[in-house]
C-alpha positions as CSV (number, residue, x, y, z in Angstrom):
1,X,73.4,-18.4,45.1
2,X,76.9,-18.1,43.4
3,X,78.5,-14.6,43.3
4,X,78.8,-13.0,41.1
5,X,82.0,-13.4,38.5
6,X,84.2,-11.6,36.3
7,X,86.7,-12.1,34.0
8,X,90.9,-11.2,34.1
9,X,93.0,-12.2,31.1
10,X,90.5,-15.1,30.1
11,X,90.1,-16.1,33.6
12,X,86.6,-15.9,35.9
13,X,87.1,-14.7,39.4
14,X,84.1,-14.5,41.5
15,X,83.7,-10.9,43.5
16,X,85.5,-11.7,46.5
17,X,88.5,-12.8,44.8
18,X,88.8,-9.5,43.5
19,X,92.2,-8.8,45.2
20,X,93.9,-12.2,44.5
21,X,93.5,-11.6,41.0
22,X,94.6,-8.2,41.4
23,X,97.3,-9.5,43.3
24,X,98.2,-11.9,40.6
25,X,97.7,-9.3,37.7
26,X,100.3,-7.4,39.0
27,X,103.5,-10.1,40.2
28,X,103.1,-11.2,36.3
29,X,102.7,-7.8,34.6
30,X,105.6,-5.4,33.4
31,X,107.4,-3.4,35.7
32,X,106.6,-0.5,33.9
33,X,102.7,-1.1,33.9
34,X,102.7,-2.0,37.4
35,X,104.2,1.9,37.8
36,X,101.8,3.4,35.7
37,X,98.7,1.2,37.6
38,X,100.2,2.6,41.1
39,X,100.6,6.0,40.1
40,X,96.6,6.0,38.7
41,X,95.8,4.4,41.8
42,X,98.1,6.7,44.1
43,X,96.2,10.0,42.1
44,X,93.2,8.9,42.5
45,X,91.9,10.0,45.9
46,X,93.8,13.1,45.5
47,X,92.1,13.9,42.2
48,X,88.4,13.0,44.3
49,X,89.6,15.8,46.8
50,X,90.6,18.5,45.1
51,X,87.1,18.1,42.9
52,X,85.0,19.3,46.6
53,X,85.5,22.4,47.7
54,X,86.5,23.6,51.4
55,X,83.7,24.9,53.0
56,X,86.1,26.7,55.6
57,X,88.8,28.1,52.6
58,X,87.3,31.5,52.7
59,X,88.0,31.5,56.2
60,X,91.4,29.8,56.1
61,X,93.1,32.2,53.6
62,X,91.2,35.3,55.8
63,X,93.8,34.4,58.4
64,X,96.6,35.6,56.5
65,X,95.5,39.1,56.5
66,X,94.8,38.8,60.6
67,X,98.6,39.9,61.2
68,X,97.8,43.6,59.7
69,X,94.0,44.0,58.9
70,X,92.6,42.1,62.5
71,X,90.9,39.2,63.5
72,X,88.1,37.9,60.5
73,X,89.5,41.4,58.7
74,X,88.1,43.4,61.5
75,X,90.5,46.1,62.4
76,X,91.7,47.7,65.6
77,X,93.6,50.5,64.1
78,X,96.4,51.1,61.9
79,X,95.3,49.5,58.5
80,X,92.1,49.8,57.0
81,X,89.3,47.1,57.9
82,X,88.2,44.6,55.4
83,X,85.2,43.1,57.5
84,X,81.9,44.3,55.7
85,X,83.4,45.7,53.0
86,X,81.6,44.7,49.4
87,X,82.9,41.7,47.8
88,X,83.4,43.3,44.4
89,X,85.5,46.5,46.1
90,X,87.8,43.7,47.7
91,X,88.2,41.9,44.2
92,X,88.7,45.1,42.9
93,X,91.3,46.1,45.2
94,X,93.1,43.1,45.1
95,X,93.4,42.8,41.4
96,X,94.7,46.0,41.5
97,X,97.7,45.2,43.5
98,X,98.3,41.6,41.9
99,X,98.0,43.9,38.6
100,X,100.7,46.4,40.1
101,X,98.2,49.1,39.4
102,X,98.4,50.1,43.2
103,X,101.3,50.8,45.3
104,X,101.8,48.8,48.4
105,X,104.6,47.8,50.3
106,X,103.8,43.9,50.5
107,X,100.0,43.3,49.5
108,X,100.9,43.2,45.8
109,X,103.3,40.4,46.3
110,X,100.5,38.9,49.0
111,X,98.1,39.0,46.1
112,X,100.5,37.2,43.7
113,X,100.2,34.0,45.3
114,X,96.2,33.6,45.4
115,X,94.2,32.4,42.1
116,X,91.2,34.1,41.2
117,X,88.8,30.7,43.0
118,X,91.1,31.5,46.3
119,X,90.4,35.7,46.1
120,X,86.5,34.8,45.5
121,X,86.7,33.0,48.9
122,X,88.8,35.4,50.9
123,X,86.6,38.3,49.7
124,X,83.2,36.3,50.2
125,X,84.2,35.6,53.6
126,X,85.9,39.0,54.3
127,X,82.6,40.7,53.5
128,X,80.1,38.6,54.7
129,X,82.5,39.4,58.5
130,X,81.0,42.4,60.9
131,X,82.9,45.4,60.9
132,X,84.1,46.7,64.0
């Protein structure tokens, strides 16, 4: 049985030749096609990736707020514990201080570099955490 073919600038390449004609596409093309072709191509898995979500995000970003409010947001003293508190009182209070509407010595510029997707998953995490 003959595979399958398909057809380049008037020409029929069978499925396996797939990269010679690619090949060959390319050495006789423009340069400045053959830059836009490898950037598509280049974007492409990156575009695929960002498109699933990390399962372990939540859990990632949780880690920057180890250094004052504990391990997994669980506090040993000090600053206020974040483990098991609701989801929506942890938006809340992070809006506020990306907002400015709370004082703070450094979590309203912490709160300033998350996007509303990245707070959801810190503050889904944080809660879901035991409390000490």
């Amino acid at each position: 049985m003959p595979l399958p073919a398909w057809k380049l600038d008037g020409q029929a390449y069978a499925v396996a030749d797939r990269a010679a004609c690619l090949a060959n596409f390319l050495w006789e093309t423009e340069m400045s096609v053959k830059i836009i072709l490898a950037a598509f191509i280049a974007a492409t898995p990156v575009a695929a990736a960002a498109q699933s979500p990390d399962p372990n995000l939540g859990r990632n970003l949780a880690a920057n707020c180890a250094n004052c409010h504990g391990t997994n947001g669980a506090s040993t003293g000090g600053m206020p514990g974040l483990a098991g508190r609701p989801q929506a009182q942890l938006l809340q209070l992070l809006g506020e201080f990306r907002d400015g509407k709370r004082p703070a010595t450094i979590m309203h510029q912490l709160a300033k570099g998350y996007n509303d997707a990245q707070l959801q998953a810190v503050t889904a995490y944080l809660s879901a955490q035991k409390p000490n």
